[in-house]
VOSE-750248 format. One record per residue (C-alpha): residue number from 1; x, y, z. Coordinates in steps of 0.02 Angstrom, whole numbers, plus 50000, padded with zeros to 5 digits. Layout:
BEGIN
<site><bavex>NUM</bavex><x>X</x><y>Y</y><z>Z</z></site>
...
***
This chain:
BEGIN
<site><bavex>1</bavex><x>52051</x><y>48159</y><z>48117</z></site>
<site><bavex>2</bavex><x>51914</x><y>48123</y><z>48242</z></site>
<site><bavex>3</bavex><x>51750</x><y>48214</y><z>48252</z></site>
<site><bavex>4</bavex><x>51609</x><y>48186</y><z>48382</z></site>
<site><bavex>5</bavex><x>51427</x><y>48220</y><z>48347</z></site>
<site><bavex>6</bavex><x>51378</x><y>48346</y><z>48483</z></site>
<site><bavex>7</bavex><x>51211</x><y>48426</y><z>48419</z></site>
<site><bavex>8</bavex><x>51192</x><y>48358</y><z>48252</z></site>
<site><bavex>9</bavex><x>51066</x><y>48199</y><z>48263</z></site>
<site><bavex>10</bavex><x>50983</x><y>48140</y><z>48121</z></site>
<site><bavex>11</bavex><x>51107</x><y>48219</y><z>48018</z></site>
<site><bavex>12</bavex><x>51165</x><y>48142</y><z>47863</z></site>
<site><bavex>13</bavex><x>51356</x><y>48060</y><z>47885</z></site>
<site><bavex>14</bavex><x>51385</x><y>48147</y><z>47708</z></site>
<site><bavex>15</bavex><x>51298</x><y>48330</y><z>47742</z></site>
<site><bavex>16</bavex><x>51384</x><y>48337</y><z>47909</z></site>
<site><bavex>17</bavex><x>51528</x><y>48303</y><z>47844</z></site>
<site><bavex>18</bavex><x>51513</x><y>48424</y><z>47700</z></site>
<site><bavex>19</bavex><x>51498</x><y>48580</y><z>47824</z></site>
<site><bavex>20</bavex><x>51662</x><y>48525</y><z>47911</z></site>
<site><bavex>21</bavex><x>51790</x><y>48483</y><z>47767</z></site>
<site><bavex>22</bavex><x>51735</x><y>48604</y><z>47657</z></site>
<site><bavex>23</bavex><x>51888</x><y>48587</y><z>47554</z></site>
<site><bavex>24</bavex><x>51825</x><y>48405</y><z>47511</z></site>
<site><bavex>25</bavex><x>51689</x><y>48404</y><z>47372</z></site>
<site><bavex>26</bavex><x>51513</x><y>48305</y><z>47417</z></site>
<site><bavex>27</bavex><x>51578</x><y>48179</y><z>47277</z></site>
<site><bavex>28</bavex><x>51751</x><y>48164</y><z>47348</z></site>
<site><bavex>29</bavex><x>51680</x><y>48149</y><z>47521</z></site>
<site><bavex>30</bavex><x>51545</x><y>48010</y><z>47480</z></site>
<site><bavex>31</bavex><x>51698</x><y>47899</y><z>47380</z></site>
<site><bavex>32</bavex><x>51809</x><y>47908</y><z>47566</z></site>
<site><bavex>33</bavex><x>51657</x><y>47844</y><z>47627</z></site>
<site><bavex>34</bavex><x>51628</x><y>47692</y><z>47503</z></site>
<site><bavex>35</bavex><x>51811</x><y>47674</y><z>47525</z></site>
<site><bavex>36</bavex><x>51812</x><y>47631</y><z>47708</z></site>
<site><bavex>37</bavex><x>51916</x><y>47793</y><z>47740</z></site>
<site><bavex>38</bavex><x>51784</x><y>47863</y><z>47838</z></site>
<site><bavex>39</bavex><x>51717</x><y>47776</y><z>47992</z></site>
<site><bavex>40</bavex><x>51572</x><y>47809</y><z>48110</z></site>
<site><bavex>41</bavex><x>51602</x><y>47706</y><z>48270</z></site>
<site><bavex>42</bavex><x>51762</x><y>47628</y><z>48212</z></site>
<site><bavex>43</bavex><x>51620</x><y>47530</y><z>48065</z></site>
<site><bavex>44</bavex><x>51618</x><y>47573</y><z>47876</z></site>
<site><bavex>45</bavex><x>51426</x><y>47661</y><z>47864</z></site>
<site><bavex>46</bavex><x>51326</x><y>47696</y><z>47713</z></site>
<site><bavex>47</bavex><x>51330</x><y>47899</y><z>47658</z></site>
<site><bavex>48</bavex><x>51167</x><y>47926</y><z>47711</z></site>
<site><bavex>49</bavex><x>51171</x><y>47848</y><z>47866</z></site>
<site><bavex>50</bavex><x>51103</x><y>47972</y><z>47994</z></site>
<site><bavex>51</bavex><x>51184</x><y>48035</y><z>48168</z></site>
<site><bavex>52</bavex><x>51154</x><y>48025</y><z>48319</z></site>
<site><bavex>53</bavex><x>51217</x><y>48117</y><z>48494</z></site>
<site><bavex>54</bavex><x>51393</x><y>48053</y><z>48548</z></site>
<site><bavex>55</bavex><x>51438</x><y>47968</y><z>48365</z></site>
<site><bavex>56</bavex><x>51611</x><y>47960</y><z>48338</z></site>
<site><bavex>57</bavex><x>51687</x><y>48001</y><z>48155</z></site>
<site><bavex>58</bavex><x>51863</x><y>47948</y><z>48105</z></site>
<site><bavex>59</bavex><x>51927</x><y>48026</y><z>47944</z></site>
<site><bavex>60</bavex><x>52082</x><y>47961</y><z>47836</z></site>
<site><bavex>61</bavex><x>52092</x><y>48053</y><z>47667</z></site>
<site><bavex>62</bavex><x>52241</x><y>47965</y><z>47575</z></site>
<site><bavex>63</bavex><x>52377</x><y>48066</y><z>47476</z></site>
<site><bavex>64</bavex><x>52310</x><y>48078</y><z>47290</z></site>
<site><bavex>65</bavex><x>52460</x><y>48069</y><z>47167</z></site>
<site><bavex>66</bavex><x>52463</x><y>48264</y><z>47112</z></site>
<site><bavex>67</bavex><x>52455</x><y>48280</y><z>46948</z></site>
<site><bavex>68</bavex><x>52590</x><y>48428</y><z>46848</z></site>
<site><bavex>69</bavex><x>52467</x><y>48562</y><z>46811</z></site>
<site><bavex>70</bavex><x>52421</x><y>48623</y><z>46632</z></site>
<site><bavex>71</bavex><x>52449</x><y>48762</y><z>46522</z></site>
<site><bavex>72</bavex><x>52294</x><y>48838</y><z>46488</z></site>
<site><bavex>73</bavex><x>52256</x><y>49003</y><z>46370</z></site>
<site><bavex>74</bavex><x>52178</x><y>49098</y><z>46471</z></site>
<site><bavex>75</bavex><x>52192</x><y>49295</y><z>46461</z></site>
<site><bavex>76</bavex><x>52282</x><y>49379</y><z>46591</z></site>
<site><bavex>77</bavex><x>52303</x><y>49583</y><z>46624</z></site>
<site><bavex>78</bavex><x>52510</x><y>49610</y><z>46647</z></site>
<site><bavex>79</bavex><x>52557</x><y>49752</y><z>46727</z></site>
<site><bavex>80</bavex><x>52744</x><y>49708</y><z>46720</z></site>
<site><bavex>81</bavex><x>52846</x><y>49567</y><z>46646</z></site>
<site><bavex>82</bavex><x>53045</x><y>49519</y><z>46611</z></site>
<site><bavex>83</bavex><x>53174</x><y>49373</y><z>46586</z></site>
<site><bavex>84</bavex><x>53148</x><y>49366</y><z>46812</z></site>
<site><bavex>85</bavex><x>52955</x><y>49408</y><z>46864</z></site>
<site><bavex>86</bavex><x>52794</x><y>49447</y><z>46816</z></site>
<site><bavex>87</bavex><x>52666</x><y>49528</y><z>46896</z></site>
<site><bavex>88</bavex><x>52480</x><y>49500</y><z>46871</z></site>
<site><bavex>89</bavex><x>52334</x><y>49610</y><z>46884</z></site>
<site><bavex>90</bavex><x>52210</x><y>49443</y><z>46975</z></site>
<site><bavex>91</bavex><x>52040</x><y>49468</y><z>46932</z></site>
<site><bavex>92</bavex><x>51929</x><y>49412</y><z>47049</z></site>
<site><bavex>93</bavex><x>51850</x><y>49234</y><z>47057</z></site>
<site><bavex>94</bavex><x>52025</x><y>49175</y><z>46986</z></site>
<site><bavex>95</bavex><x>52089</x><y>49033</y><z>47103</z></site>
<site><bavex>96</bavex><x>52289</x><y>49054</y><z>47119</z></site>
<site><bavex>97</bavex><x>52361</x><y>48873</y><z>47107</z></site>
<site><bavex>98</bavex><x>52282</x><y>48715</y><z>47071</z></site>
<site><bavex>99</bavex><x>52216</x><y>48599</y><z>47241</z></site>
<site><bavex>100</bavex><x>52092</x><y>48455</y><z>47276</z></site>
<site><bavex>101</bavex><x>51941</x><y>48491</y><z>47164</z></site>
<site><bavex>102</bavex><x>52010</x><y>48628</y><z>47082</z></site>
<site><bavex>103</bavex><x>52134</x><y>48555</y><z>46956</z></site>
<site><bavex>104</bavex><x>52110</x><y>48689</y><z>46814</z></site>
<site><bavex>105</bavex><x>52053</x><y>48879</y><z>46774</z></site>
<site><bavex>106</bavex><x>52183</x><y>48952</y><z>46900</z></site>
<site><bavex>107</bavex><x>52305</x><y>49090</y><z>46900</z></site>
<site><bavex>108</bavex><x>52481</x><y>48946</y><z>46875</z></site>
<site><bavex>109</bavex><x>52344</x><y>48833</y><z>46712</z></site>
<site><bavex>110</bavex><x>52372</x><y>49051</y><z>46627</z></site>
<site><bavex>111</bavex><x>52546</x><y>49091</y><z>46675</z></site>
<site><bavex>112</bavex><x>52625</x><y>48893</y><z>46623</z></site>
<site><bavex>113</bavex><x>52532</x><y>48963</y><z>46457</z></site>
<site><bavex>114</bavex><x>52578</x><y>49147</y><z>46435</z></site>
<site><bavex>115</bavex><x>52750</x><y>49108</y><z>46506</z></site>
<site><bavex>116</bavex><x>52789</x><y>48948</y><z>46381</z></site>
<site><bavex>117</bavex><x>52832</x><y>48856</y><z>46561</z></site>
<site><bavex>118</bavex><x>52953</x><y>48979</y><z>46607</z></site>
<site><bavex>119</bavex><x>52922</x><y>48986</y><z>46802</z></site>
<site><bavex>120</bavex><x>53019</x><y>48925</y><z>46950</z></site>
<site><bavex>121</bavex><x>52998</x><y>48777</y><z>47004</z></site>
<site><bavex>122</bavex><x>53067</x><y>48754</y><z>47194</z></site>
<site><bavex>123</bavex><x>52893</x><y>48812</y><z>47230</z></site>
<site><bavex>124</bavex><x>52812</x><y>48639</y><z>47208</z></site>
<site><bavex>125</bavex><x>52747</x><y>48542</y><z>47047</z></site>
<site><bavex>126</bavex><x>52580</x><y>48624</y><z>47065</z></site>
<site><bavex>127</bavex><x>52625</x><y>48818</y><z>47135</z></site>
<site><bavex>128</bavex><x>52758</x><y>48835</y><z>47000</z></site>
<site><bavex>129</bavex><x>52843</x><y>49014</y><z>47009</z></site>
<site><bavex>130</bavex><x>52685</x><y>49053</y><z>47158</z></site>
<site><bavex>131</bavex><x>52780</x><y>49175</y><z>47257</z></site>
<site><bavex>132</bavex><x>52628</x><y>49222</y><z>47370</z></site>
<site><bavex>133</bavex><x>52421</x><y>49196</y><z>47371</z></site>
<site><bavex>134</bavex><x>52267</x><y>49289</y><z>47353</z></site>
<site><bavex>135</bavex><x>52112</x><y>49243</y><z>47392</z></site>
<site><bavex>136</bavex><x>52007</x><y>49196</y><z>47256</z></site>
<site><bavex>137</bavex><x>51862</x><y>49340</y><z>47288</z></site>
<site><bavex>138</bavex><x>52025</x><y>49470</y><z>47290</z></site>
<site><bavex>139</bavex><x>52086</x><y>49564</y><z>47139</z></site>
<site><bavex>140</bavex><x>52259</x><y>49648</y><z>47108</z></site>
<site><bavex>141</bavex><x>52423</x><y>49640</y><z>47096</z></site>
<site><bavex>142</bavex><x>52502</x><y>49452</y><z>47129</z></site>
<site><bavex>143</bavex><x>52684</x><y>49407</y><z>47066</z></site>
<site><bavex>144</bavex><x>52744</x><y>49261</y><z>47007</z></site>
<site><bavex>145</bavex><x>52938</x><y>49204</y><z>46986</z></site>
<site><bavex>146</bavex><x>52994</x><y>49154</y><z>46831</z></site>
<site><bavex>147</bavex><x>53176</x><y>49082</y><z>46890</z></site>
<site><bavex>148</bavex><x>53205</x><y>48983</y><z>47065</z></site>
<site><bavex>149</bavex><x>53348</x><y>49124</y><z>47127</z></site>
<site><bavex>150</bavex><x>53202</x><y>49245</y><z>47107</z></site>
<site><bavex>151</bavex><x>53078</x><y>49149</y><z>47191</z></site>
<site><bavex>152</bavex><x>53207</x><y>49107</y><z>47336</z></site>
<site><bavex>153</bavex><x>53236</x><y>49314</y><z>47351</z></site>
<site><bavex>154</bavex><x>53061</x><y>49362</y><z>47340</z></site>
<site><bavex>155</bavex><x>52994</x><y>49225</y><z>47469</z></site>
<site><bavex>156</bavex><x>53135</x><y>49289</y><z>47599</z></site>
<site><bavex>157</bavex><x>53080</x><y>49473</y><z>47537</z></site>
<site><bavex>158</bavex><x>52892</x><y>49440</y><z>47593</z></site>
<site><bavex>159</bavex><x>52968</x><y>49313</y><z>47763</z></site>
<site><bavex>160</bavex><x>53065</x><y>49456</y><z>47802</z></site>
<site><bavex>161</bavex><x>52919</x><y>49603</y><z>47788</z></site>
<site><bavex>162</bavex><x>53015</x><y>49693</y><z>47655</z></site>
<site><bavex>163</bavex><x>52870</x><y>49718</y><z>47549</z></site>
<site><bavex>164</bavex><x>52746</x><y>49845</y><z>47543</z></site>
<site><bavex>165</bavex><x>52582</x><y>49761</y><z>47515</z></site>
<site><bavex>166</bavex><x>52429</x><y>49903</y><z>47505</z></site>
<site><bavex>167</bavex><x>52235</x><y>49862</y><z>47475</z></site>
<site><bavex>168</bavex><x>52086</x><y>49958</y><z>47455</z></site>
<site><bavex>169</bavex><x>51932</x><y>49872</y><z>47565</z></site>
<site><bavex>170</bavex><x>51757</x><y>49945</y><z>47565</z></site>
<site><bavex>171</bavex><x>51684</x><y>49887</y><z>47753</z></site>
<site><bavex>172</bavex><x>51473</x><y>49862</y><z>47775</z></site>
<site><bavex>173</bavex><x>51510</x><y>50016</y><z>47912</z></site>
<site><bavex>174</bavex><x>51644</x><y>50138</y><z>47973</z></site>
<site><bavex>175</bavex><x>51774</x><y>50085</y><z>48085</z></site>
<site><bavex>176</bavex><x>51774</x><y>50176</y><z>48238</z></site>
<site><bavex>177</bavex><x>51951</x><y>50241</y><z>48223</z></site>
<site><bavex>178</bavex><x>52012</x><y>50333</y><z>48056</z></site>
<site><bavex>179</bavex><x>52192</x><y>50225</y><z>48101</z></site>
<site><bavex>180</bavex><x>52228</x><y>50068</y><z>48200</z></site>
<site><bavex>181</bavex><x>52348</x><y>49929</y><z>48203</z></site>
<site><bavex>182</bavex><x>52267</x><y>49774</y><z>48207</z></site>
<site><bavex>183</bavex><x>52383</x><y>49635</y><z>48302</z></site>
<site><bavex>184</bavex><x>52347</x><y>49473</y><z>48351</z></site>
<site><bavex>185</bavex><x>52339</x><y>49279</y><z>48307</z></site>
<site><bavex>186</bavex><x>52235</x><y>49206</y><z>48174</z></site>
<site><bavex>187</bavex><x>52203</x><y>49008</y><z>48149</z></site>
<site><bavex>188</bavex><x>52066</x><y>48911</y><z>48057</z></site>
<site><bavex>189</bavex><x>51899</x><y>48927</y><z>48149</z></site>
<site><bavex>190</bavex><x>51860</x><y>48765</y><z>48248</z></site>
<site><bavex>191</bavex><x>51680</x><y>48731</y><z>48177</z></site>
<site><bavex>192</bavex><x>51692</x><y>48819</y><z>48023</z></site>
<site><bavex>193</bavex><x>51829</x><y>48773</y><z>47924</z></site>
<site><bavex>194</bavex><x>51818</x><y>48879</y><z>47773</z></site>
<site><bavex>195</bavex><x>51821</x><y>49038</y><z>47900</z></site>
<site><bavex>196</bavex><x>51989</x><y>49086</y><z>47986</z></site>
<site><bavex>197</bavex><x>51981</x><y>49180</y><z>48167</z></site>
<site><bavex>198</bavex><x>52059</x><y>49264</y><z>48302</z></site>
<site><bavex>199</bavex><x>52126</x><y>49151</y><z>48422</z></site>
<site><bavex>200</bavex><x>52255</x><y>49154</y><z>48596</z></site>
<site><bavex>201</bavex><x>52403</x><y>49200</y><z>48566</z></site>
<site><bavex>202</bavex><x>52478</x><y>49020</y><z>48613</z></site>
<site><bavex>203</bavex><x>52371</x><y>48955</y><z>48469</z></site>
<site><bavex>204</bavex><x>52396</x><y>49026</y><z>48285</z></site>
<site><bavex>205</bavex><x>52509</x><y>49133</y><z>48192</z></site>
<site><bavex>206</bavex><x>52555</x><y>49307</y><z>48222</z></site>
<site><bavex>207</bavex><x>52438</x><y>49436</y><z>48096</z></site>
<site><bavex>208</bavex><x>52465</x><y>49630</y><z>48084</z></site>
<site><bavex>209</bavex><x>52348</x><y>49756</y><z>47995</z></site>
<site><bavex>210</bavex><x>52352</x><y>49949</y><z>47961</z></site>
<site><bavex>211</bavex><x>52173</x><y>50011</y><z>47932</z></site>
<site><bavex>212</bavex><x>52170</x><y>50180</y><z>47856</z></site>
<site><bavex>213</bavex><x>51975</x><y>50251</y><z>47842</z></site>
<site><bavex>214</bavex><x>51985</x><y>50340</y><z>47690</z></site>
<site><bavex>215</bavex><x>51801</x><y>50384</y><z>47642</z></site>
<site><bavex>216</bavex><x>51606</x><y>50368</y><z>47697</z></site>
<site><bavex>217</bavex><x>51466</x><y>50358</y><z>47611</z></site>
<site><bavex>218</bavex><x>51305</x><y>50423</y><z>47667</z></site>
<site><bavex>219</bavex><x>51245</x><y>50212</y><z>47696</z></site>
<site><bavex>220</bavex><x>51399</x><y>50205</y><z>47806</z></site>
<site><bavex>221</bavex><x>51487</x><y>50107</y><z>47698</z></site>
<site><bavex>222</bavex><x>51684</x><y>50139</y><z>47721</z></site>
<site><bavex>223</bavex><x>51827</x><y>50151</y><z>47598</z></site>
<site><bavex>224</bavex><x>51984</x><y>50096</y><z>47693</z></site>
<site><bavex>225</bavex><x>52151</x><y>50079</y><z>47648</z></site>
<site><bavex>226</bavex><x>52239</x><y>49905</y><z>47738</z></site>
<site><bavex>227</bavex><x>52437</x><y>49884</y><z>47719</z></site>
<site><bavex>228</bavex><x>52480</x><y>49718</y><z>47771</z></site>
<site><bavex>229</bavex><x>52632</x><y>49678</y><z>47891</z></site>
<site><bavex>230</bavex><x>52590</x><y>49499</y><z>47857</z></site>
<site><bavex>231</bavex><x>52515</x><y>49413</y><z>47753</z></site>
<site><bavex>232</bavex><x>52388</x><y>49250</y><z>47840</z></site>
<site><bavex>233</bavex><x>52238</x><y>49169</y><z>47740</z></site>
<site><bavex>234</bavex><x>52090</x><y>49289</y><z>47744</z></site>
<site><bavex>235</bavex><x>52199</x><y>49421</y><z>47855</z></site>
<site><bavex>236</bavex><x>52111</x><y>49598</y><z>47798</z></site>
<site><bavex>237</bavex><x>51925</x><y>49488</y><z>47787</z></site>
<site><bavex>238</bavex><x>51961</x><y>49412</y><z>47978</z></site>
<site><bavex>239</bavex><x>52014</x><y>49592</y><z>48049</z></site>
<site><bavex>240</bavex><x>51886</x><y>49693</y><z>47973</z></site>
<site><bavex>241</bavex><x>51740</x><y>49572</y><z>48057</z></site>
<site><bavex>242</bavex><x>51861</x><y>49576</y><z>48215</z></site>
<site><bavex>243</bavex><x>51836</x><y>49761</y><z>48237</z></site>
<site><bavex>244</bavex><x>51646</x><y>49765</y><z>48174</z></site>
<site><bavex>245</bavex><x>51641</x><y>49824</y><z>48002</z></site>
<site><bavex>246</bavex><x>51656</x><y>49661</y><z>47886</z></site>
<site><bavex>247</bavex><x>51708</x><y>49700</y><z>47713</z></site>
<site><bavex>248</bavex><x>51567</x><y>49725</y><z>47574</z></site>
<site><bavex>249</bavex><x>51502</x><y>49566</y><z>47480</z></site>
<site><bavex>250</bavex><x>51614</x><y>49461</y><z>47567</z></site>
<site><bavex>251</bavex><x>51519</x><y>49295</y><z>47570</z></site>
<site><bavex>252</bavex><x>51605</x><y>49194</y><z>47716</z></site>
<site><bavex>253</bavex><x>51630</x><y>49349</y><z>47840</z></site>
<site><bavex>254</bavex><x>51503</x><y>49497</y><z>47811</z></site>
<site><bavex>255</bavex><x>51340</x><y>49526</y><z>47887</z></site>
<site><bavex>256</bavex><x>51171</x><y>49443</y><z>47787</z></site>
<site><bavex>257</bavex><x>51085</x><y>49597</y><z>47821</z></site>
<site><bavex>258</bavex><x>51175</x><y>49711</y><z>47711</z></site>
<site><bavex>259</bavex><x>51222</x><y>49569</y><z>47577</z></site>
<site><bavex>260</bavex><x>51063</x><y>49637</y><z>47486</z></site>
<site><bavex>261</bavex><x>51184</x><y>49797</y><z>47451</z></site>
<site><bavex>262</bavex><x>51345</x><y>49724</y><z>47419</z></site>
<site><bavex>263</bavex><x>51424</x><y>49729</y><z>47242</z></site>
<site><bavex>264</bavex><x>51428</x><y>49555</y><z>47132</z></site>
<site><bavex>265</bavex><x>51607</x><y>49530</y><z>47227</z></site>
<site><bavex>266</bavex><x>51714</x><y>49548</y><z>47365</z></site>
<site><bavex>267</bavex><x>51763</x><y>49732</y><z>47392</z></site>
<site><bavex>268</bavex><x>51953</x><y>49692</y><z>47434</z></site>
<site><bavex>269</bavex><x>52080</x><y>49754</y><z>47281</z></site>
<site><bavex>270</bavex><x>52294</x><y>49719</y><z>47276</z></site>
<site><bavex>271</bavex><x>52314</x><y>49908</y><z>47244</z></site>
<site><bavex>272</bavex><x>52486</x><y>49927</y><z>47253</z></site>
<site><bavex>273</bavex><x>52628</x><y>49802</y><z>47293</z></site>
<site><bavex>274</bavex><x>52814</x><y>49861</y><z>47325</z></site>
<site><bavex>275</bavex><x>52990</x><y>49752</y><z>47332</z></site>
<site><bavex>276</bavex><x>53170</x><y>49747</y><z>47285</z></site>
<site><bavex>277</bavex><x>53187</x><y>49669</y><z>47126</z></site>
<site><bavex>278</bavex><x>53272</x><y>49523</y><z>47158</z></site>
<site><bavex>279</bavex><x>53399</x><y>49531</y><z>47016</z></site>
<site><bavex>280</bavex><x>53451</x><y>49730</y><z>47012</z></site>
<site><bavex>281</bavex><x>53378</x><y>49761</y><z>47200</z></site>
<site><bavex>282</bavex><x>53315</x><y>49921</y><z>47133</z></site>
<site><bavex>283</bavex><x>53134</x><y>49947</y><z>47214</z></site>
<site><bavex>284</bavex><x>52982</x><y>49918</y><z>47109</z></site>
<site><bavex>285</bavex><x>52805</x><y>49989</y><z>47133</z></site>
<site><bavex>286</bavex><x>52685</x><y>49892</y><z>47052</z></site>
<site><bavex>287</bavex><x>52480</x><y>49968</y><z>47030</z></site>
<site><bavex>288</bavex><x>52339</x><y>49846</y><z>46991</z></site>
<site><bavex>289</bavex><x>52191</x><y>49994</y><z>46919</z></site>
<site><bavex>290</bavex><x>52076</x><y>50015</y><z>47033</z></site>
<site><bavex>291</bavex><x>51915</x><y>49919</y><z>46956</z></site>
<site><bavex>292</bavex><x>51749</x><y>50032</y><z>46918</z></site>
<site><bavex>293</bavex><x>51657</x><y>49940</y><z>47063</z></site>
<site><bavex>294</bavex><x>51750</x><y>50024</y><z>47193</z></site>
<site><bavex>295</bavex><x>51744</x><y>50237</y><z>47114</z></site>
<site><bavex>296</bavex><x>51592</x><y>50293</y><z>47203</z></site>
<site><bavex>297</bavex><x>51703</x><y>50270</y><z>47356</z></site>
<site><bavex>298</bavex><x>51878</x><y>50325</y><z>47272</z></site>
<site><bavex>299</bavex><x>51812</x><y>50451</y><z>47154</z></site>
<site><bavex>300</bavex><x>51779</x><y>50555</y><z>47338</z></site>
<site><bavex>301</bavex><x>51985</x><y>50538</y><z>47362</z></site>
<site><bavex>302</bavex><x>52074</x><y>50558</y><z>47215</z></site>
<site><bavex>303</bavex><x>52185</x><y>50672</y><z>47295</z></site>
<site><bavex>304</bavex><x>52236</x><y>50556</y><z>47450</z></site>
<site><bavex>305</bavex><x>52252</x><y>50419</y><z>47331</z></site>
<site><bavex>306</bavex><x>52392</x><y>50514</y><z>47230</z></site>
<site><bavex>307</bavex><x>52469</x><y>50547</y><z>47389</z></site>
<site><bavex>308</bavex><x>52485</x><y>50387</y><z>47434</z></site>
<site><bavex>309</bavex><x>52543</x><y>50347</y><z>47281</z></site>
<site><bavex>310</bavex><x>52698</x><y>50439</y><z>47334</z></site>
<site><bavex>311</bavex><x>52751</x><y>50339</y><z>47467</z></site>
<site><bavex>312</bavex><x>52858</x><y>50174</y><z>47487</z></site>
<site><bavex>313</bavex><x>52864</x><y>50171</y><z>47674</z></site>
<site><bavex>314</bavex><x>52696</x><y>50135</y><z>47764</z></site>
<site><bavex>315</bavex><x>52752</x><y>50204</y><z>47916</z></site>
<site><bavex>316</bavex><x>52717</x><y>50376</y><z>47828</z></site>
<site><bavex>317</bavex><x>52564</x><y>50353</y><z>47792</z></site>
<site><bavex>318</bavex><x>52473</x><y>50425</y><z>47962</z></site>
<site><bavex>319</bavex><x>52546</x><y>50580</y><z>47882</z></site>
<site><bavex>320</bavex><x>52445</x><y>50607</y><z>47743</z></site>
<site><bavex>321</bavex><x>52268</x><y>50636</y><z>47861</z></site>
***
């Protein structure tokens, strides 16, 4: 990787480089350095060194030897569990699988634990039984595979679109349509590489959104409901700030205006998630409870919400209004 200093002088090589890998800690980023992996103008440079207009930054970060992940005990809400799958109720702030800098704490350290190791492992030494992700600010309903035939008929379930995958979103502002189908590309942002973004369509990957408006508050804050079509890093967070109306307390994507209002969180909730089960191919509707930060907006639709409750097709849902 090859960066050029544009409009960054005087710049520290390690701060600079902070903002654009931020999936590399300051630590981890300042040993590349001292390492020689990190070059400014083809020369190994001190970490403070500071920039200048036109530098050039070469970037080799070597494979680190992955090490198996742990069982930890940490408590978990099940909302359904066999001898195949289980399916978790995530709370937020829970990172799904381990990664670079984040080697413990996460949703696969609890399961190896609560399912004595049981989980499939053609998903990789450190995703073991990980069917698919949520963020870490999202709560809700995630599944895991405890066997690799279920993990191979879930992963071609969610490929495939077979799922129904339902959220409840509270937005800083309504959405100027009460239903829309978001479609279009999403890739990692150029400058900002903890954001995502729309991009051409030659660039990307495919990401479609239903957006439901469900509720408004007086503030103009908006309950929506989002079914997912697909399922891209940040997909619901990047659409919502696509159309206008960034989701509540989101801390990458929402406004800094009305930050001073959000909730201690990220108002984006798993509600519901449906599939075949992959060993009697019966269809199975699982609920994560919808948690207390979200009822002054869903305490105004308790009816809609048991209607939609009702449904396994999200074509139907336009229906319901």
């Amino acid at each position: 990787m090859t960066l050029t200093i544009s409009n960054d002088d005087g710049q520290r090589l390690d701060s600079y480089l902070a903002s654009q890998l931020p999936d590399l800690s300051r630590s981890r980023i300042q040993g590349l350095i001292k390492g020689g992996h990190i070059l400014l103008n083809g020369a190994k440079v001190k970490t403070r060194t500071a920039l200048k207009h036109g530098d050039s930054i070469s970037v080799e970060i070597p494979e680190e030897a992955p090490m198996a992940p742990q069982a930890e005990n940490i408590p978990l809400t099940v909302i359904y569990e066999d001898s195949e799958i289980i399916i978790i109720n995530k709370t937020p702030g829970m990172v799904v699988h381990p990664a670079v800098g984040n080697s413990e704490g996460t949703l696969v350290n609890a399961l190896l634990h609560h399912c004595r190791g049981q989980l499939a492992s053609d998903g990789g030494e450190n995703r073991p039984g990980i069917v698919h992700r949520l963020d870490k600010d999202t709560s809700g309903c995630i599944i895991a595979a405890k066997t690799n035939n279920s993990l191979k008929n879930l992963a071609s379930q969610f490929a495939e679109r077979k799922t129904v995958k339902l959220y409840l979103a509270v937005s800083q502002s309504p959405p100027k349509q009460v239903h829309q189908t978001v479609f279009n590309n999403i890739a990692r942002h150029p400058v900002h590489r903890q954001r995502m973004d729309v991009c051409n369509p030659g660039s990307g990957k495919p990401a479609i959104t239903d957006l439901h408006l469900l509720h408004t508050l007086e503030n103009g804050t908006s309950l929506l409901l989002c079914a997912l079509h697909t399922g891209r890093t940040h997909q619901i967070r990047v659409h919502n700030r696509f159309l206008g109306h960034p989701l509540l307390g989101d801390p990458i994507y929402s406004k800094p205006a009305r930050q001073a209002e959000a909730p201690a969180r990220l108002m984006l909730h798993a509600w519901r998630l449906g599939l075949k089960h992959p060993s009697s191919d019966n269809w199975h509707q699982s609920e994560a409870p919808i948690p207390p930060e979200f009822h002054p907006w869903t305490q105004q639709v308790t009816e809609r919400l048991a209607q939609i409750r009702l449904i396994s097709d999200t074509r139907e849902l336009d229906t319901l209004w």
